[in-house]
N, C-alpha and C positions, 0 to 999 in steps of 0.2 A: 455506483454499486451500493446495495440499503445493508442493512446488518445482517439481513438473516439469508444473505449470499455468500456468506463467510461463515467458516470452520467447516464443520462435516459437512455440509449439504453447499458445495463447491462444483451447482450448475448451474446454467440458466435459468432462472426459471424458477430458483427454488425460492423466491418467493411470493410466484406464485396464490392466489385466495386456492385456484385447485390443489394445487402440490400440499399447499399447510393442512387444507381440510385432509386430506391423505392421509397423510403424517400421523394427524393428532388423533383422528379414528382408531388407528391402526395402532400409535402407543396406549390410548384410554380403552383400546378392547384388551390387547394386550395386561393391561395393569389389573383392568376387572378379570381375566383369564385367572391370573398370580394369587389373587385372592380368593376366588370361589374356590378355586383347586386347595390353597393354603386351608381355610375353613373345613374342607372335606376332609383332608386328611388330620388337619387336626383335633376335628369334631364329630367325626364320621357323618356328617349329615348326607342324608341321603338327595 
């Protein structure tokens, strides 16, 4: 069993080259989400 088949992500598979690429898409669209949004509201840029 390698590391990153431990803790939250407690499947098969997780890890995966597809499942990581998933993953990190998905928290770094996420994260750039958090911030354009953060900026607009606190900058109102349009």
């Amino acid at each position: 069993m390698s590391d990153l088949n431990r803790g939250i992500m407690k499947f098969e598979g997780a890890d995966s080259p597809k499942a990581v690429t998933i993953f990190s898409v998905l928290l770094l669209g996420s994260i750039i989400a958090l911030i354009i949004w953060a900026l607009q509201v606190a900058y109102a840029v349009q």
